[in-house]
C-alpha positions as CSV (number, residue, x, y, z in Angstrom):
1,X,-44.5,-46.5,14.9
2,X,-43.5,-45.6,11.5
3,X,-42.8,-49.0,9.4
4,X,-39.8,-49.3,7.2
5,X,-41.2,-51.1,3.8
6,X,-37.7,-51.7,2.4
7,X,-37.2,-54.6,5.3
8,X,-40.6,-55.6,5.8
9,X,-39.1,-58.7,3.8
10,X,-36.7,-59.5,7.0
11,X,-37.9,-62.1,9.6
12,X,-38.2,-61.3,12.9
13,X,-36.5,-63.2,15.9
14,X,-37.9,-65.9,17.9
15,X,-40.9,-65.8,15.8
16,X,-44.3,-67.4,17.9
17,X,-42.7,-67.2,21.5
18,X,-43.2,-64.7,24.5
19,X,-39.7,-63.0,25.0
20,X,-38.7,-61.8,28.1
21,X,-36.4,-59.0,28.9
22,X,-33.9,-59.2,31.5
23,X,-33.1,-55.4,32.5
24,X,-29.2,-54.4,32.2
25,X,-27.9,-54.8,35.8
26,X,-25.9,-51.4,35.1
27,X,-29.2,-50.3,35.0
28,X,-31.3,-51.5,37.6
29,X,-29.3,-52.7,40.5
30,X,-29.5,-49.8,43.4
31,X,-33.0,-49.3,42.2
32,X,-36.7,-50.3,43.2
33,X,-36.4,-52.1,39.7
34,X,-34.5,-54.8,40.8
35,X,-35.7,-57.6,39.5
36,X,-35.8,-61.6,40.9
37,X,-33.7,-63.2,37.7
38,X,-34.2,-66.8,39.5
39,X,-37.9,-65.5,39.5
40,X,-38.2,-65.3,35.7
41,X,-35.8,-67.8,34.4
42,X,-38.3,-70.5,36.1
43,X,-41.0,-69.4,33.3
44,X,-38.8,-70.4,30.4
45,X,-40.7,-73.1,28.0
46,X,-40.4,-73.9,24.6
47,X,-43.1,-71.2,24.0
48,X,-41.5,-68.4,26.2
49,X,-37.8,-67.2,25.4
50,X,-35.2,-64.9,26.6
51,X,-34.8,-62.0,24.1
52,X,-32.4,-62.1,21.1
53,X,-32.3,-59.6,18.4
54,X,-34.6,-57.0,17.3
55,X,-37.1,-56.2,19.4
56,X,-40.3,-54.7,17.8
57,X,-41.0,-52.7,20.8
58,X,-38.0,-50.4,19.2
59,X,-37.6,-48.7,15.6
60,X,-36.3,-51.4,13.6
61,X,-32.5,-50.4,12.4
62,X,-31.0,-51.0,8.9
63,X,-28.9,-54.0,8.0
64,X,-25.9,-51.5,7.8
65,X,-26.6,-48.6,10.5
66,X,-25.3,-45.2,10.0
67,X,-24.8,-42.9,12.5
68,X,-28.3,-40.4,11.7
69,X,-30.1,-43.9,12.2
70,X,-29.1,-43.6,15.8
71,X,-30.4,-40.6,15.9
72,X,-33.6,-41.3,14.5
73,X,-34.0,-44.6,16.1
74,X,-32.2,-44.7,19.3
75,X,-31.3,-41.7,21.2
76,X,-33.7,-40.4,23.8
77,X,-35.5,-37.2,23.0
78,X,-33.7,-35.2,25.7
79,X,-30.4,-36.3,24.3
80,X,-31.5,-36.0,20.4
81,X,-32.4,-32.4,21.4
82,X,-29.4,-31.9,23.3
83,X,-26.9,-32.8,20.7
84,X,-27.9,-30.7,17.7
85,X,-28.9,-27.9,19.7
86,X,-25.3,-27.9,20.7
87,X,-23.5,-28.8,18.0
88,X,-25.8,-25.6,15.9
89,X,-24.1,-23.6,18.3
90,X,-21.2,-24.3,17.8
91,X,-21.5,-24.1,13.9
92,X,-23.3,-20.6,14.4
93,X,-20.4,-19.4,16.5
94,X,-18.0,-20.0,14.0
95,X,-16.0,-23.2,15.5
96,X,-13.9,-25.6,12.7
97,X,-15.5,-29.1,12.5
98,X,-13.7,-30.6,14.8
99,X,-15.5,-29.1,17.5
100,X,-18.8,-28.9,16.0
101,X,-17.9,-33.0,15.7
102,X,-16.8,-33.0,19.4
103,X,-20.4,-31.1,20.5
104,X,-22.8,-33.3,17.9
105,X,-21.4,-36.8,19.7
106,X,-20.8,-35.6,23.3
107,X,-23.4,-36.9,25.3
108,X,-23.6,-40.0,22.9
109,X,-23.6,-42.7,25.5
110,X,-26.6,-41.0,27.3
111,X,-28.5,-41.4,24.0
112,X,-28.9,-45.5,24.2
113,X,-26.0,-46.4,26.5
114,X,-24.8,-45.7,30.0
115,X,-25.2,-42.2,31.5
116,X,-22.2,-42.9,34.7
117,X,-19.0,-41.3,33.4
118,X,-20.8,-41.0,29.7
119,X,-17.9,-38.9,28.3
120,X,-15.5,-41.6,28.5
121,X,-17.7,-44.4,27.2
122,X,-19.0,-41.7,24.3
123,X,-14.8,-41.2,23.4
124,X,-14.7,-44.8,23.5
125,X,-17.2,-45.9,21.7
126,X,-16.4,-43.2,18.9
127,X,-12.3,-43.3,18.9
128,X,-12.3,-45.5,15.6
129,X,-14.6,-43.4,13.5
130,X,-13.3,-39.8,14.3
131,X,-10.3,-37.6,14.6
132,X,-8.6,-38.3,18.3
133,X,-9.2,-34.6,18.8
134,X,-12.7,-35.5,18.5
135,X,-12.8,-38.2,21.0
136,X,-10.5,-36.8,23.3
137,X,-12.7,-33.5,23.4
138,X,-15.6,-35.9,24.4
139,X,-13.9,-37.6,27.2
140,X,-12.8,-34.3,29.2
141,X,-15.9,-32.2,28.2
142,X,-16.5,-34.7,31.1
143,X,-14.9,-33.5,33.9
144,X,-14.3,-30.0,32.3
145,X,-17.7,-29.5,33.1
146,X,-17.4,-29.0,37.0
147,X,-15.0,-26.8,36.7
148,X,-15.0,-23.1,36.1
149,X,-12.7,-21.4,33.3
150,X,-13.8,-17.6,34.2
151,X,-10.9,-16.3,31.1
152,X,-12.8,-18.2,28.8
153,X,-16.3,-17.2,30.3
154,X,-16.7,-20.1,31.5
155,X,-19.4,-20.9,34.3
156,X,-20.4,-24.1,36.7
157,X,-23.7,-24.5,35.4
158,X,-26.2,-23.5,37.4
159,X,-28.2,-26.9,36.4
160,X,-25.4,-28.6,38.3
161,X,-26.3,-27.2,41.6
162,X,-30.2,-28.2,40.8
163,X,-28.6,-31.8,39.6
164,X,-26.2,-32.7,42.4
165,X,-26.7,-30.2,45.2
166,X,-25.3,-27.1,46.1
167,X,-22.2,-28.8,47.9
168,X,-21.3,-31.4,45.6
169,X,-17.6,-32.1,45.3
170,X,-16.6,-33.7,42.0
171,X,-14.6,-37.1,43.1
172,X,-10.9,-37.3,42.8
173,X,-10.3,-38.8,39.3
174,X,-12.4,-35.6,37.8
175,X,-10.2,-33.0,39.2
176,X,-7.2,-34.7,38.4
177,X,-8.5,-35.5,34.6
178,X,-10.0,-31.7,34.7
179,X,-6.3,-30.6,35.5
180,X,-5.0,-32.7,32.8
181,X,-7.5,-31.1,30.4
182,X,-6.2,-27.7,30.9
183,X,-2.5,-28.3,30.7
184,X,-3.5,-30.4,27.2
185,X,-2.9,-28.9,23.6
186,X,-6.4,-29.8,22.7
187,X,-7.6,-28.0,26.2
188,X,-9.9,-25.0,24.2
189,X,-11.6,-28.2,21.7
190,X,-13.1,-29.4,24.8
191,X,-13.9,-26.3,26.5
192,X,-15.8,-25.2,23.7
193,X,-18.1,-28.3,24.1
194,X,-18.4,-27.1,27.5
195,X,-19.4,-23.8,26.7
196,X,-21.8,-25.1,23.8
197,X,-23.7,-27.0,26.0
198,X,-27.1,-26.4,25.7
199,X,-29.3,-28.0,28.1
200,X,-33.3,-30.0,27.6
201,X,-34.8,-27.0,29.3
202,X,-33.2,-24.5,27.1
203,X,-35.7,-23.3,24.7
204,X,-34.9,-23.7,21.1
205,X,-36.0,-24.7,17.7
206,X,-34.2,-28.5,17.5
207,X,-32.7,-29.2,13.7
208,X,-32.8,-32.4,11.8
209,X,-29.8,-34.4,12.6
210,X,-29.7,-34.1,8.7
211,X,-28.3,-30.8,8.8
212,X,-25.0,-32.0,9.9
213,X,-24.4,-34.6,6.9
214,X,-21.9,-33.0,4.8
215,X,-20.0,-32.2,8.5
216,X,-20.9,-36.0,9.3
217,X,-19.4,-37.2,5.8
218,X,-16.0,-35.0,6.3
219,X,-15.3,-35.8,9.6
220,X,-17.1,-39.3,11.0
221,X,-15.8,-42.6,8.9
222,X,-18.9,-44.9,8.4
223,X,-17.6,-48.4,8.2
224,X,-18.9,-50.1,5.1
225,X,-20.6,-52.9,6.5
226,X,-22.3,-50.5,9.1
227,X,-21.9,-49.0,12.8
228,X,-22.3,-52.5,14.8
229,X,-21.0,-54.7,12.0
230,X,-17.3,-54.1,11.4
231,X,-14.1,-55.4,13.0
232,X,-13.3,-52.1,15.3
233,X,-12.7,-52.3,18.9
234,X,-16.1,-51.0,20.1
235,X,-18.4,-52.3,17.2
236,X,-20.2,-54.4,20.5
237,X,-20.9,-51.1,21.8
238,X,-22.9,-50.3,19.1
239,X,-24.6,-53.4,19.1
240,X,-26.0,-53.0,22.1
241,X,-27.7,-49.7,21.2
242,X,-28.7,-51.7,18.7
243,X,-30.1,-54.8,20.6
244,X,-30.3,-53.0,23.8
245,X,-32.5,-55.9,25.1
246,X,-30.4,-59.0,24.6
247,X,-30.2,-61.9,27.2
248,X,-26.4,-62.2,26.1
């Protein structure tokens, strides 16, 4: 792991203790990971702790995160790959910033979040630092994505079929929200991130999420006192990608 000198001077957490990690029940429950909480809360001492704060299994983030520092230091590779393949794309084919905006932050819940119904956390969690264009485009890329648009060549992805089976049925609320989509002004701005979708088995070169600053400055407002930090709506959300492993 790559050490950041300019915060080697900031103490860890819980300094001399064994920290446990509770799993995020979003995340585990359904699953052979279920885990006995009764079980593990009984080993608690003054030596053993439940975790708070950074955890030095992870990248350690700056005081004031930006938004590249997710990149670098929390998004999956899949979803790292996924994002600026996508939003090159879209640059390459010529779409206004908006939509290259719309394709670079799409998928950004999968990254260190929540993956069920990921476009409407990502709009969420986003709405305050973008255009709403921006956010809305993320939130029906969502259910756009099951449905075909043959006039704008358009396809249901072939991955799909692989993903879900060939006779999945997308539930109620994504048709409806699909339908609203494509009776919406900003239909095409989410379309396009549909059709810019690149997927992790797609082969291609991956740029440096650094290639997209200048876009990043124009169109995504950093808060001054960093993603996580300031007084809008969803700054929790990006504390937890932050401190993904808190008790509380």
């Amino acid at each position: 792991m790559m050490i950041d000198m300019t915060q080697a001077d900031r103490p860890w957490p819980q300094t001399g203790r064994e920290r446990l990690i509770f799993p995020a029940p979003v995340g585990r429950i359904g699953t052979p990971d279920e885990i006995d909480e009764e079980a593990l809360l009984a080993h608690l001492s003054p030596a053993v702790v439940c975790m708070m704060g950074d955890n030095p299994a992870l990248p350690r983030m700056p005081e004031k995160p930006s938004l590249l520092d997710f990149f670098h230091h929390r998004f999956g590779t899949i979803t790292f790959r996924h994002l600026l393949c996508s939003a090159r794309r879209a640059l390459r084919g010529g779409h206004n910033e908006k939509i290259v905006m719309a394709c670079l932050l799409h998928d950004i819940a999968n990254g260190c979040l929540i993956r069920a119904d990921h476009g409407y956390w990502g709009a969420q969690l986003i709405a305050p630092y973008v255009d709403e264009e921006v956010a809305w485009a993320v939130q029906y890329h969502q259910p756009l994505r099951y449905f075909a648009d043959e006039s704008v060549g358009y396809e249901y992805p072939e991955s799909y079929k692989l993903f879900f089976g060939p006779d999945y049925v997308p539930p109620a609320y994504l048709q409806r929200d699909a339908e609203i989509a494509r009776n919406h002004k900003w239909y095409m701005t989410a379309r396009q991130v549909t059709i810019n979708d690149i997927y992790f088995f797609e082969e291609e070169d991956v740029p440096e999420p650094e290639f997209f600053t200048d876009i990043i400055g124009r169109n995504f407002r950093q808060p001054e006192e960093g993603l996580g930090f300031d007084t809008s709506p969803t700054a929790h959300m990006w504390r937890t990608m932050i401190w993904p492993n808190n008790f509380l």
